[in-house]
N, C-alpha and C positions, 0 to 999 in steps of 0.2 A: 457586513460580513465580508470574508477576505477570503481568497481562493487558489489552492497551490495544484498545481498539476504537473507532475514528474513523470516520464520514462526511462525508461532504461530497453535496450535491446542487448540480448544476449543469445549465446549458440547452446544454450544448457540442456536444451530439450523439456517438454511436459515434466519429468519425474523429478530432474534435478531442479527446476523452479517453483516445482512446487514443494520442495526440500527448503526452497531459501522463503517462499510464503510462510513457511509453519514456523521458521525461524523465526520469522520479523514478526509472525501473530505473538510468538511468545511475549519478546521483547517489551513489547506495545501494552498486553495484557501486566506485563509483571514489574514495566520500570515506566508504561505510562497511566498505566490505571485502564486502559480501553477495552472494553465489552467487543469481544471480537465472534463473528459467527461465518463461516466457510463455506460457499457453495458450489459443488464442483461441478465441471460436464455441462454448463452454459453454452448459448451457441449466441458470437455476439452480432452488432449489426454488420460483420466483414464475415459474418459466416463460417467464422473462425469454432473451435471449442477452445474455451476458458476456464479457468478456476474461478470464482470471487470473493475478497474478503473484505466483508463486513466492518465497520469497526466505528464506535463511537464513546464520548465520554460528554461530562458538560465541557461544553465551549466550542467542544471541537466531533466533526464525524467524518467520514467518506468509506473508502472501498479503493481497495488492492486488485487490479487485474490480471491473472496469471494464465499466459498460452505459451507454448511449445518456445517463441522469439522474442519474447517482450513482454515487462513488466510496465503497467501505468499506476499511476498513485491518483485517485483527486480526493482531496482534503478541505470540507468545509469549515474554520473560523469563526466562530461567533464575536462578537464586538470586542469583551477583553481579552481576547486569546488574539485578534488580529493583531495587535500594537506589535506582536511577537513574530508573527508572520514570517520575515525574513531568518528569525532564528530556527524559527522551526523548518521552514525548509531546507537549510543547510542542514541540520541535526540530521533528518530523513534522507536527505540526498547522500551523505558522508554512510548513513547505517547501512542502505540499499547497496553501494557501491563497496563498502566491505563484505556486505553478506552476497555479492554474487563476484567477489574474488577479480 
């Protein structure tokens, strides 16, 4: 298994990032196939409130974490999806940093 972990920090606030979560759940749902499920008003272990998004398919799963400053991605791989690894984290990194402008 291969494992990709992204951040992004941003000044968007709670409402507008969670504007670019609902974006990127689309996306995800409609050009990668992924089962996406949203759970809002999480409290994480920094004590923080979060959004979380769900999301899996075969090969590949993780979760979107969405607070007031900063967005985290981790992305689990399964073994034929790893070989792609690098491409898929460019693809992600490049959608992320469009959809949050």
């Amino acid at each position: 298994m291969a494992e990709i972990f992204i951040q992004r920090d941003h000044t968007l606030g709670m409402e507008k990032a969670r504007a670019v979560a609902a974006q990127w759940q689309k996306e995800a749902e409609e050009d990668w196939g992924m089962d996406c499920t949203y759970v809002a008003n999480e409290t994480n272990e920094k004590g923080e409130v979060q959004d979380r998004l769900n999301f899996e398919r075969a090969g590949a799963s993780g979760h979107l974490c969405v607070t007031a400053t900063h967005l985290s991605m981790r992305l689990e791989l399964g073994f034929l999806m790893a070989s792609f690894k690098d491409k898929i984290e460019e693809k992600i990194s490049s959608n992320l940093d469009k959809l949050l402008g």
